[in-house]
VMD Tcl script that draws the C-alpha trace (Angstrom):
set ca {
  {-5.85 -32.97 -74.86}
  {-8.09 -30.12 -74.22}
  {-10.99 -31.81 -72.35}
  {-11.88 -35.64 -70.91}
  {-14.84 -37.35 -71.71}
  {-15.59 -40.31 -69.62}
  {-18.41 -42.31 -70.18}
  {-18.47 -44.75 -67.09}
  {-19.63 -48.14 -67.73}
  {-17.50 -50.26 -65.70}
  {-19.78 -52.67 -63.95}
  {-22.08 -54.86 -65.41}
  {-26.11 -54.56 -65.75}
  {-28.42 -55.27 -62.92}
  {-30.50 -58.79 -62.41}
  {-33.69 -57.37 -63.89}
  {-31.75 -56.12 -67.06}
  {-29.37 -59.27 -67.12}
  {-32.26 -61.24 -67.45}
  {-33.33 -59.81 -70.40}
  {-29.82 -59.26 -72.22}
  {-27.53 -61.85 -70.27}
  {-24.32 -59.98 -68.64}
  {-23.99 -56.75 -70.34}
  {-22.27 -53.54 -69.53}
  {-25.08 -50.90 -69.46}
  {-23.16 -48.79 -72.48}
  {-23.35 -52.29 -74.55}
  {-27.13 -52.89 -74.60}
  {-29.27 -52.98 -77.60}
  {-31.18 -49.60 -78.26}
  {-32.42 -48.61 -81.74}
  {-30.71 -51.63 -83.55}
  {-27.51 -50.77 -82.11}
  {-25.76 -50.16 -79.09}
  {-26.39 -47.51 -76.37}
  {-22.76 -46.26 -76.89}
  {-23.54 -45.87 -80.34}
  {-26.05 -43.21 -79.62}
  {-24.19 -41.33 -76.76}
  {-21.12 -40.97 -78.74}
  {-23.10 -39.41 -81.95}
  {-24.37 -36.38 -79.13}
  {-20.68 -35.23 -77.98}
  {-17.83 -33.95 -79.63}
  {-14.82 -32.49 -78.66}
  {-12.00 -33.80 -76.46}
  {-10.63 -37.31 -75.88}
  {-13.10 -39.99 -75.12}
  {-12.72 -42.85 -72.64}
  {-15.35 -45.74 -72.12}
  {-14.75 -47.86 -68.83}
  {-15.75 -51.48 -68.96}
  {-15.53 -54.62 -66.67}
  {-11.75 -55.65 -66.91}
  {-13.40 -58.97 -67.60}
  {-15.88 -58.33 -70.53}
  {-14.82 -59.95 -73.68}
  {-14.87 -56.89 -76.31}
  {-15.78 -58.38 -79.95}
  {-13.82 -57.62 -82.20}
  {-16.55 -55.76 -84.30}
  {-17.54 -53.98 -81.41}
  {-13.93 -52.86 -80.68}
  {-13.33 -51.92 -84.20}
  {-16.14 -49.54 -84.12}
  {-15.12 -47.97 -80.81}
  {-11.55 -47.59 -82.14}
  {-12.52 -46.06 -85.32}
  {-14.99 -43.42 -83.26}
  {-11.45 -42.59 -81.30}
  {-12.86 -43.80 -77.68}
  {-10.00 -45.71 -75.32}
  {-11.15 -48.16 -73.45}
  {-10.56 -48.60 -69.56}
  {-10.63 -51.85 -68.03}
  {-12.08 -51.57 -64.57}
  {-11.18 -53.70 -61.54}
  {-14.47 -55.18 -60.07}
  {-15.92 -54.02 -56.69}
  {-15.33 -50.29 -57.64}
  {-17.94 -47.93 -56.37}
  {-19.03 -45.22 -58.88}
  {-16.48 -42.49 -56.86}
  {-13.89 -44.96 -56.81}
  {-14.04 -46.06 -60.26}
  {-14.23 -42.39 -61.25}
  {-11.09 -41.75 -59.01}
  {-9.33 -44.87 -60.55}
  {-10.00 -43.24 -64.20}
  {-8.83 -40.22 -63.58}
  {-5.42 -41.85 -61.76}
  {-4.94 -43.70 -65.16}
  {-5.47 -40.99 -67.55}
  {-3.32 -38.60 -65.57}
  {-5.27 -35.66 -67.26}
  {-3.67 -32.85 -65.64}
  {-6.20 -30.11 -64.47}
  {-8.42 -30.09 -67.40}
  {-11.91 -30.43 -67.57}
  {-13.78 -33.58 -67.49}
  {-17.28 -34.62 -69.03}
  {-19.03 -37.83 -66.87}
  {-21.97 -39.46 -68.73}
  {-22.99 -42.36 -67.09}
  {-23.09 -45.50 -69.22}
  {-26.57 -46.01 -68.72}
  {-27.52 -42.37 -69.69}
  {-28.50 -40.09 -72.53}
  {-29.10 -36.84 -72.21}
  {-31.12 -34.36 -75.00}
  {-30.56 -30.07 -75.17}
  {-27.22 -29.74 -73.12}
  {-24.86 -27.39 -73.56}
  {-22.07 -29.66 -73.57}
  {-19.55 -26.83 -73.92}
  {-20.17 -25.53 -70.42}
  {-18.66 -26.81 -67.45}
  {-18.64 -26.96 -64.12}
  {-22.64 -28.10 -63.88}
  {-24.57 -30.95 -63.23}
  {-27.43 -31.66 -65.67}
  {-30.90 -32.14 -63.98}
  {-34.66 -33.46 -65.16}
  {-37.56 -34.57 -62.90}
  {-38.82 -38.03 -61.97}
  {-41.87 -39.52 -60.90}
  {-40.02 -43.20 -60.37}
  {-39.05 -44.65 -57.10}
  {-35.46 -45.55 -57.70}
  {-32.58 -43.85 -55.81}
  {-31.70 -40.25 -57.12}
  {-29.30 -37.85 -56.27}
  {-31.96 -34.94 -55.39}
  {-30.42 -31.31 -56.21}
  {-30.24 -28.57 -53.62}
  {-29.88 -24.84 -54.89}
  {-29.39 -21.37 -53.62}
  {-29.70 -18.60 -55.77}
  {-29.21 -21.17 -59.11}
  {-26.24 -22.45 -57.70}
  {-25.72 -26.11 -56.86}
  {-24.80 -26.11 -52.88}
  {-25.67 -30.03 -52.65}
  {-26.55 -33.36 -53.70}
  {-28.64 -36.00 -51.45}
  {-29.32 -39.51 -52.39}
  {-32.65 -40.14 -51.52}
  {-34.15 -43.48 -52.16}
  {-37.55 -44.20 -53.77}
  {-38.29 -40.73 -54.25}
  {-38.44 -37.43 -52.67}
  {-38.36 -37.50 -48.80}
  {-38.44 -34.04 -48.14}
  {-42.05 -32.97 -48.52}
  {-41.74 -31.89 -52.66}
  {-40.09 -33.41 -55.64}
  {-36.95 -32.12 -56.59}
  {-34.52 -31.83 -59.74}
  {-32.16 -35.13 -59.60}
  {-28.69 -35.16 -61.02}
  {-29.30 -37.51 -64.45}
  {-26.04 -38.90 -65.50}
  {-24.68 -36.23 -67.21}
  {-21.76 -34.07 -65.01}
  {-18.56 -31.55 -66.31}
  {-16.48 -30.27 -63.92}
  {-13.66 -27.32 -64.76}
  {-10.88 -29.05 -63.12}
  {-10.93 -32.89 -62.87}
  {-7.98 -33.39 -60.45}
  {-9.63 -30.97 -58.08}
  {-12.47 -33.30 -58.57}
  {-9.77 -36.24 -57.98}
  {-9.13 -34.61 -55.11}
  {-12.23 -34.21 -53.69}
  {-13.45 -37.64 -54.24}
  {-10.32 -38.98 -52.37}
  {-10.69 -37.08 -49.50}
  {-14.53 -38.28 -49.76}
  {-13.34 -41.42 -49.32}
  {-14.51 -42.63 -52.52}
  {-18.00 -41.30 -52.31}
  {-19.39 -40.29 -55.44}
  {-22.29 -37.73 -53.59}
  {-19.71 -37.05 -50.73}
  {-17.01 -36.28 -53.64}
  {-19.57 -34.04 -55.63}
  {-20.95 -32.11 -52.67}
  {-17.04 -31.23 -51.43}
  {-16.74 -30.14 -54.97}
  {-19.73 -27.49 -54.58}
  {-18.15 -26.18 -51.61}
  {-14.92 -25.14 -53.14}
  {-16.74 -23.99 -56.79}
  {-19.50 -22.24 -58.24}
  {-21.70 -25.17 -59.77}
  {-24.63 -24.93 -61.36}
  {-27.48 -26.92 -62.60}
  {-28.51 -27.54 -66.26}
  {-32.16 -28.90 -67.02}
  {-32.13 -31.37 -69.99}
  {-35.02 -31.21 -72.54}
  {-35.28 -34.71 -72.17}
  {-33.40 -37.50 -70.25}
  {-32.90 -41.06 -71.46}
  {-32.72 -43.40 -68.60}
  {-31.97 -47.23 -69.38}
  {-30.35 -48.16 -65.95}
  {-33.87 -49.71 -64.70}
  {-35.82 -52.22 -66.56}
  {-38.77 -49.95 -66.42}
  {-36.82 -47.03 -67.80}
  {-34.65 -48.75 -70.31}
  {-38.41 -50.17 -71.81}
  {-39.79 -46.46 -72.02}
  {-36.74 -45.05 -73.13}
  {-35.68 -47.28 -75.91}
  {-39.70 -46.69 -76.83}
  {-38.63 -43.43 -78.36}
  {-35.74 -44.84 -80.38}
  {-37.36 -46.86 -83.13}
  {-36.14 -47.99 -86.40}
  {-38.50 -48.28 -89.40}
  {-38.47 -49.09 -93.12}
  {-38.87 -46.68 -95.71}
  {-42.60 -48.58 -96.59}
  {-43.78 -47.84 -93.75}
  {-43.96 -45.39 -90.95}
  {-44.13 -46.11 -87.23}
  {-44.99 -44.17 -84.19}
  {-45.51 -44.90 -80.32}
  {-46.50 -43.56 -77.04}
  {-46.91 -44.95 -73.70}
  {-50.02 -47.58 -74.55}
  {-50.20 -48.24 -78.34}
  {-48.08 -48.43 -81.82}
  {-49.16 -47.41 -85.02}
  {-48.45 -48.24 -88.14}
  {-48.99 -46.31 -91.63}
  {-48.31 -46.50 -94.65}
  {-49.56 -45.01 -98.55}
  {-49.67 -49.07 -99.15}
  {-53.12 -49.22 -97.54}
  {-53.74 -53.19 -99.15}
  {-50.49 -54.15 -97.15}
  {-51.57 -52.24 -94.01}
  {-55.25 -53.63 -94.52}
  {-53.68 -57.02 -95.12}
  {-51.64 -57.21 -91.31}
  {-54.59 -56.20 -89.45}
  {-56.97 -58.41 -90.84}
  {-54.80 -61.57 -90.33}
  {-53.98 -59.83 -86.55}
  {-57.88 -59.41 -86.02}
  {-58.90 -63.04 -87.83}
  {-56.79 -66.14 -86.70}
  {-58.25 -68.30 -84.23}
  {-57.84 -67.31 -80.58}
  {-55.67 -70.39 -79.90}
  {-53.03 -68.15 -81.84}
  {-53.78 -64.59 -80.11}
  {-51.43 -65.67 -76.86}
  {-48.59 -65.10 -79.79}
  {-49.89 -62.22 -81.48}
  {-49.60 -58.32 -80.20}
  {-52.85 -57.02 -79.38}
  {-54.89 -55.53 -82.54}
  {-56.25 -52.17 -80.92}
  {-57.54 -50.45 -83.82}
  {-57.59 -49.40 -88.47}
  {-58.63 -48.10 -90.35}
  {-58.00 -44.59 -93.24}
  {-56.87 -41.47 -92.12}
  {-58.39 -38.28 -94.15}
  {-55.50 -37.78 -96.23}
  {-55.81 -41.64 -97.11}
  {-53.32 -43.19 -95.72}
  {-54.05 -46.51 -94.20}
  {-53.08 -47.29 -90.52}
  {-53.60 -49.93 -88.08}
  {-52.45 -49.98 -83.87}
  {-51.61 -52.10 -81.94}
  {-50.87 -52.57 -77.76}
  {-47.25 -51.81 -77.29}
  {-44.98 -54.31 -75.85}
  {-42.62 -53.51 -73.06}
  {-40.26 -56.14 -73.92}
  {-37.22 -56.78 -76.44}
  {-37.31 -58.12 -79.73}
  {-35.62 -61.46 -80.55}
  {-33.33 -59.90 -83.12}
  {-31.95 -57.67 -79.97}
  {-31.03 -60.67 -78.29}
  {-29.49 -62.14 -81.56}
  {-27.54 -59.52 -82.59}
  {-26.81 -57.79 -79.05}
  {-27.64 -59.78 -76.17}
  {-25.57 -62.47 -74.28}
  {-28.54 -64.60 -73.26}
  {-27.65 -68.17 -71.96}
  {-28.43 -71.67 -73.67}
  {-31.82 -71.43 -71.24}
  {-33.29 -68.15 -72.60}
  {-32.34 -69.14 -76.09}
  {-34.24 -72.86 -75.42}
  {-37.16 -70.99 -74.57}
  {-37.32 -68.45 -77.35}
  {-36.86 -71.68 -79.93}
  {-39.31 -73.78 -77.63}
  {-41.88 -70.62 -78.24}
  {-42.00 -70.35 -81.88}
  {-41.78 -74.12 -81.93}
  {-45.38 -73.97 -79.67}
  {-46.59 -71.08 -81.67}
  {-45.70 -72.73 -85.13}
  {-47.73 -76.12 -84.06}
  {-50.71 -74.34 -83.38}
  {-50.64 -72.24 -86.58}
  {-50.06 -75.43 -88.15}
  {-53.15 -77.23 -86.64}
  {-55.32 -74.85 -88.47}
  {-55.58 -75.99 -91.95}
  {-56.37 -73.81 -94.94}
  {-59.00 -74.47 -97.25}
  {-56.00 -75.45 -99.51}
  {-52.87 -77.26 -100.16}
  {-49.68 -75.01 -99.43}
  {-48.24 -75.54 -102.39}
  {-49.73 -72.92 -104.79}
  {-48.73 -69.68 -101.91}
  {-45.37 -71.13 -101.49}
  {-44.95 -71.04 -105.21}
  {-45.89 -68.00 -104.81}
  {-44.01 -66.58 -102.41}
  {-40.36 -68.19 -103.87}
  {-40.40 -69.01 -107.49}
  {-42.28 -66.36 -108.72}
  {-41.12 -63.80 -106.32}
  {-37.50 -64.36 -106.25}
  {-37.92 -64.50 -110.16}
  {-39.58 -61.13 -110.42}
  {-37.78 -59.39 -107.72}
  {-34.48 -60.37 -109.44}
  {-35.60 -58.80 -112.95}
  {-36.83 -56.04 -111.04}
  {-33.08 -55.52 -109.44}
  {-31.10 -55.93 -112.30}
  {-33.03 -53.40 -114.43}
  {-32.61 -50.69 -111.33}
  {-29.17 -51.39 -110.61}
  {-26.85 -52.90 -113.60}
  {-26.01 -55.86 -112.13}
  {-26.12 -58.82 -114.40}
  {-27.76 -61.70 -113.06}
  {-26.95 -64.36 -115.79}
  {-23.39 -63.68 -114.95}
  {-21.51 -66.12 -113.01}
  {-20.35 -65.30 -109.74}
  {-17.33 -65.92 -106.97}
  {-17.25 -66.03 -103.17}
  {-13.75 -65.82 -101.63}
  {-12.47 -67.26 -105.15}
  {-14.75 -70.04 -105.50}
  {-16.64 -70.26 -108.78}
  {-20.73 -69.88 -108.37}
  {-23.76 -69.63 -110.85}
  {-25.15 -66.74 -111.61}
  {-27.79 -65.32 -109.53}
  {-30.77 -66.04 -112.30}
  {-28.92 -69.69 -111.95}
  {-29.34 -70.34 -108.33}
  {-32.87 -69.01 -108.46}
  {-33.26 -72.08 -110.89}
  {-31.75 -74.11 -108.57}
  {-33.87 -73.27 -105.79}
  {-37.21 -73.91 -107.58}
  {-36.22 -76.76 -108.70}
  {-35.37 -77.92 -105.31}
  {-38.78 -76.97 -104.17}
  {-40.53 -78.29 -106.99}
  {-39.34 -81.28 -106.07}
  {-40.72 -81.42 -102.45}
  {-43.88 -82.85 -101.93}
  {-46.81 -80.33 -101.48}
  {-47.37 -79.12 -97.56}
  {-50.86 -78.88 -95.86}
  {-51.83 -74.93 -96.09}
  {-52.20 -73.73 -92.31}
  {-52.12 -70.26 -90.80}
  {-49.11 -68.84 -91.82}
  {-46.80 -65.71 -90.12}
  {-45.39 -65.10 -93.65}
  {-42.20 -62.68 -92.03}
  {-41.44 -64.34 -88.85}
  {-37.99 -63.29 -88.91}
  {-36.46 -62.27 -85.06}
  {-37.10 -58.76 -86.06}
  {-41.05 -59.49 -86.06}
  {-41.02 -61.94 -82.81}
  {-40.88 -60.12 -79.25}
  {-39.93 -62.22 -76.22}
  {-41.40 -61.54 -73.02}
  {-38.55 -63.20 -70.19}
  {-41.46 -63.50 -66.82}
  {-43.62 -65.54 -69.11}
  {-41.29 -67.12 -71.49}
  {-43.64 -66.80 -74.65}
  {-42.97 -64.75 -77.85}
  {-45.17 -61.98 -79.71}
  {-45.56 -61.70 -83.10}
  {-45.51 -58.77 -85.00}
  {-46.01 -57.49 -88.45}
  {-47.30 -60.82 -89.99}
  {-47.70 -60.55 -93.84}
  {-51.01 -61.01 -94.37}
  {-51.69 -62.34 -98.02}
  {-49.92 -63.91 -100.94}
  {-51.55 -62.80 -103.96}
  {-51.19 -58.35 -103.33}
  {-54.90 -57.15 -102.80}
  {-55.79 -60.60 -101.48}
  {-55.74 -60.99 -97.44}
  {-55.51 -64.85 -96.22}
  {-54.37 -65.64 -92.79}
  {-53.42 -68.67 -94.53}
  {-50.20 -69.91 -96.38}
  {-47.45 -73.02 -96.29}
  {-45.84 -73.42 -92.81}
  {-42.28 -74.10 -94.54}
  {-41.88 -70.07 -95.12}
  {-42.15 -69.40 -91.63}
  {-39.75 -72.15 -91.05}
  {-37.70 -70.47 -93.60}
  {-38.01 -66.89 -91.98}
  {-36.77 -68.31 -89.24}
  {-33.49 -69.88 -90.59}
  {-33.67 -66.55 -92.33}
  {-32.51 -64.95 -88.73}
  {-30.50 -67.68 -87.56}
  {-28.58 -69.67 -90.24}
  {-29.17 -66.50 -93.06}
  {-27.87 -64.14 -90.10}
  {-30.13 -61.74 -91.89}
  {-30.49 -59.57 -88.58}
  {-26.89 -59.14 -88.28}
  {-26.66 -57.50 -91.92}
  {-29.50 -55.20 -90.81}
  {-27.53 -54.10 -88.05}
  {-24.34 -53.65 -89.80}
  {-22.44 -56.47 -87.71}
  {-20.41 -58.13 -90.58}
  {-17.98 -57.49 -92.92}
  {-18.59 -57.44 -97.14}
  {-16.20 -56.41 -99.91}
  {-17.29 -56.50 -103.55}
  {-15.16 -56.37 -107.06}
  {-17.79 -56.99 -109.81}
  {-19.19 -60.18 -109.24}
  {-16.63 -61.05 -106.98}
  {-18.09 -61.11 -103.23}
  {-16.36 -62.29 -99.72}
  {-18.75 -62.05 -96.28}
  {-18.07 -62.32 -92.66}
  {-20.11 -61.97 -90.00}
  {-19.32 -61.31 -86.29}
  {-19.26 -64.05 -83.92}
  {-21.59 -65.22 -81.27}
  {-21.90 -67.72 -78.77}
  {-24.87 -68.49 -79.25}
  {-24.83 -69.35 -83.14}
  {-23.65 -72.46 -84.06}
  {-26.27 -74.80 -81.06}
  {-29.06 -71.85 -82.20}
  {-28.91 -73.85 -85.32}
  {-28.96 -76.89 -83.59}
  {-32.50 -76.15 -81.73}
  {-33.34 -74.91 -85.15}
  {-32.98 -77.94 -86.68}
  {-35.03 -79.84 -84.04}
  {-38.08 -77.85 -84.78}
  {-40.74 -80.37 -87.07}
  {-43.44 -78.61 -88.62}
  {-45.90 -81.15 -90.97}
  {-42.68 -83.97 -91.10}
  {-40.53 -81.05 -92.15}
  {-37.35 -80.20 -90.20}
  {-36.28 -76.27 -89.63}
  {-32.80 -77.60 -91.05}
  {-33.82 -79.41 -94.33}
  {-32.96 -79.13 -97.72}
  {-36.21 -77.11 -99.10}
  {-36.28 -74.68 -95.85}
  {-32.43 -73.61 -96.41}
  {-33.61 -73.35 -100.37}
  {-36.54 -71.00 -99.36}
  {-33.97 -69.22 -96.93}
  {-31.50 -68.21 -99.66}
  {-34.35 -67.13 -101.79}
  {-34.72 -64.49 -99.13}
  {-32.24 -62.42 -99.70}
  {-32.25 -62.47 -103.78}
  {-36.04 -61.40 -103.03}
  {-35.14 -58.74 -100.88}
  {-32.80 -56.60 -103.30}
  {-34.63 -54.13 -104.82}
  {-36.41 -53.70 -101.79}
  {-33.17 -52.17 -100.21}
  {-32.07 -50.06 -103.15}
  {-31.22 -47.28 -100.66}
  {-28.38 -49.33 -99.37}
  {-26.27 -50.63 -102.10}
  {-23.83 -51.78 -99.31}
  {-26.92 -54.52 -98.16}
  {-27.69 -54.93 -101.56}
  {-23.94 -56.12 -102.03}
  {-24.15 -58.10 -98.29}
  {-27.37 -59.87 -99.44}
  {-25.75 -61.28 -102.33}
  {-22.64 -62.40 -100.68}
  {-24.38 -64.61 -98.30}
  {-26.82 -65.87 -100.77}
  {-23.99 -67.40 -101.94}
  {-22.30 -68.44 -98.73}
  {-25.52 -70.33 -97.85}
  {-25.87 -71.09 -101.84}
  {-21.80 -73.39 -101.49}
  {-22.52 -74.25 -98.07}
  {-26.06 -76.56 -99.08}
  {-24.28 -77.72 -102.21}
  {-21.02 -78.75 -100.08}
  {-23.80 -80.55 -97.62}
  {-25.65 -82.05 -100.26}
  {-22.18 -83.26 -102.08}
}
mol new
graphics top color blue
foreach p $ca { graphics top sphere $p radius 0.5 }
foreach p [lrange $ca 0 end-1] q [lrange $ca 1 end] { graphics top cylinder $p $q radius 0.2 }
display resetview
């Protein structure tokens, strides 16, 4: 062991960020569909890594998979520590030797460090009024650190230590912080005294300790789809893409449905054609998570989770009291039977894979994929026609924000026609039901996300997916959710939710491991109506 890196995450998430994610340590919240840790370990390299966490968290086992396989030890941290003594309590366990030692605080990225120096303290500006450790230097050498709070008290901002430290010798360090009495500032500053530190400016520091920071930094991590092309700055989004009839098509329905609807819709700011042709539209950006973050991520009690599901519930009622100048029936058609039908040829021809073949989850004998597809029109054909109403048309959790002060949702990315070239605002209620059972029974967010576990030999297929404590009464509230007499738990919304993800194949042909994961629970959900039907 050459070098320590300790990324120090032992205490959980304030109230501000707890109310949006539920108890979280900070290196365990959601940034750029995935977790913060995720991002900090993919910028260092080098030495052995420890991650501290609250000796009380409950690790999932996906999660500590994923840490194990990235070679970080985890160190379960007595409560009550301050951020000196929890530092001090590290070292003491690690029993290091005098080596040096990396600190990146949990809540912390940091861009354009030299992370092979040592024995400096990385520094950016700041314009927020939190507390800071402000920077003293003489002659480019640190002499000092003093925490100052809400800003700058001395007459001129100054450089503030931002999360990032190395230090030559860690049990000098050790020492210092003992004699400090624990003092993380007090510990640092003795440290100064008896070595030549210096300061390191970052090109650009990642702060997601604050709820106003965490919003603006996980603003520059986004994740898009290769359709489409996303970018964002402090005010507004905007979205691009060569597909100017699907760009067209979102903000027309953003800029037409009623304005009983526009409480539940982001703000439409702007569209039009760039000179090169490409078609754009922007819209207000949102300071707040999306519901997939909680979902996948967050650890949100039964009340958050009753008011997300008592949201869409509000905002599917009044989409539904807005009827269409048409029956539902024909864009729902639409949208499953001849979709899924023509997505599926379209995805065996690109990949091989023989859809008239019968298949096998965890040894149990299935149809083939062209099979179900049957199945599941038939079911729908069966159900009697819906009144057409304004329609989301992708209301999965990835497309819904959720704003915690006023407890309402924003939609994103609606669809914006059924027929390609055609924009309607209008459609059959049942496939947003289904998009939404798409997220919550169909776990679809979780496969995005990578949080399950797939194997595939032929047509052979097993799936498992990461437990959460929220999933099995999510379905529950799911299932009390009536949209024109239907319920977000009956037999045609699960049959439009499993058409989902055979629609969605050759969309990901990029991924052949979702591809593979899309199928698998297709038929999970596929034996699990059958087995409820009997």
């Amino acid at each position: 062991m050459n070098t320590i890196w300790l990324i120090l995450s032992g205490a959980y998430v304030g109230q501000e960020l707890s109310a949006e994610f539920g108890q979280l340590p900070p290196a365990f919240l959601p940034v750029g569909n995935q977790r913060l840790y995720e991002l900090q370990l993919a910028r260092i390299s080098g030495g052995a890594v420890y991650l501290t966490l609250p000796e009380d968290f409950q690790l999932s086992p996906t999660d500590a998979s994923r840490l194990q396989d990235l070679g970080v030890s985890i160190l379960g941290t007595p409560a009550g520590l301050t951020l000196g003594q929890a530092v001090m309590w590290a070292l003491n366990y690690i029993g290091s030797g005098q080596i040096p030692v990396h600190i990146l605080h949990g809540d912390t990225m940091v861009e354009g460090v030299a992370f092979d120096r040592t024995d400096v303290i990385a520094a950016a500006d700041t314009s927020d009024g939190y507390s800071w450790a402000e920077i003293d230097l003489i002659d480019a050498r640190v002499v000092s650190l003093t925490t100052v709070e809400g800003g700058s008290a001395r007459g001129q901002r100054r450089p503030v230590a931002c999360g990032y430290f190395a230090f030559a010798k860690s049990m000098s360090l050790l020492r210092c912080l003992t004699r400090a009495g624990g003092d993380f500032v007090g510990g640092l500053n003795r440290y100064c005294d008896e070595h030549e530190v210096g300061m390191e400016p970052v090109m650009a520091w990642l702060d997601f300790g604050h709820v106003q920071t965490f919003f603006r930094s996980r603003r520059d991590i986004t994740t898009t789809r290769a359709f489409n092309s996303l970018r964002i700055d402090s005010c507004v989004a905007r979205k691009w893409s060569q597909d100017g009839a699907k760009m067209q098509a979102e903000a027309l329905w953003l800029a037409g449905v009623p304005s009983s609807i526009l409480p539940y819709c982001v703000r439409l700011i702007d569209s039009g054609e760039d000179a090169d042709g490409t078609c754009f539209y922007e819209t207000e950006y949102e300071y707040i998570p999306t519901v997939a973050e909680l979902f996948v991520y967050g650890l949100n009690p039964r009340p958050t989770w009753s008011a997300i599901m008592a949201s869409c519930e509000e905002f599917l009622q009044i989409c539904a009291a807005v009827a269409g100048p048409s029956s539902g029936a024909k864009s729902l058609k639409a949208l499953t039977e001849i979709k899924t039908a023509s997505r599926l040829t379209r995805f065996a021809r690109a990949s091989g894979f023989d859809i008239h073949a019968e298949t096998r989850l965890g040894g149990r004998p299935l149809p083939s994929l062209a099979s179900i597809a049957d199945r599941l029109a038939d079911i729908l054909a069966a159900s009697p026609a819906n009144t057409g109403s304004v329609m989301h048309g992708d209301l999965c959790f990835s497309n819904i924000l959720f704003n915690a002060r006023t407890r309402r949702i924003r939609v994103i990315d609606p669809r914006g026609y059924v027929e390609a070239g055609v924009p309607t605002i209008f459609g059959d209620a049942r496939y947003d039901l289904a998009k939404l059972a798409h997220s919550i029974v169909g776990r679809y967010d979780q496969i995005v996300a990578g949080r399950y576990v797939s194997d595939r030999r032929g047509h052979q297929f097993e799936i498992t997916f990461e437990a959460l404590p929220h999933g099995d009464w999510l379905s529950d509230l799911l299932g009390d959710i009536v949209i024109h007499g239907t319920r977000g738990d009956s037999l045609d919304i699960t049959a439009i939710m499993i058409g989902l993800f055979l629609s969605m194949l050759p969309l990901h042909d990029d991924r052949p491991d979702r591809q593979n994961a899309f199928i698998a629970n297709a038929l999970r959900l596929y034996a699990d109506m059958e087995e409820a039907a009997g």
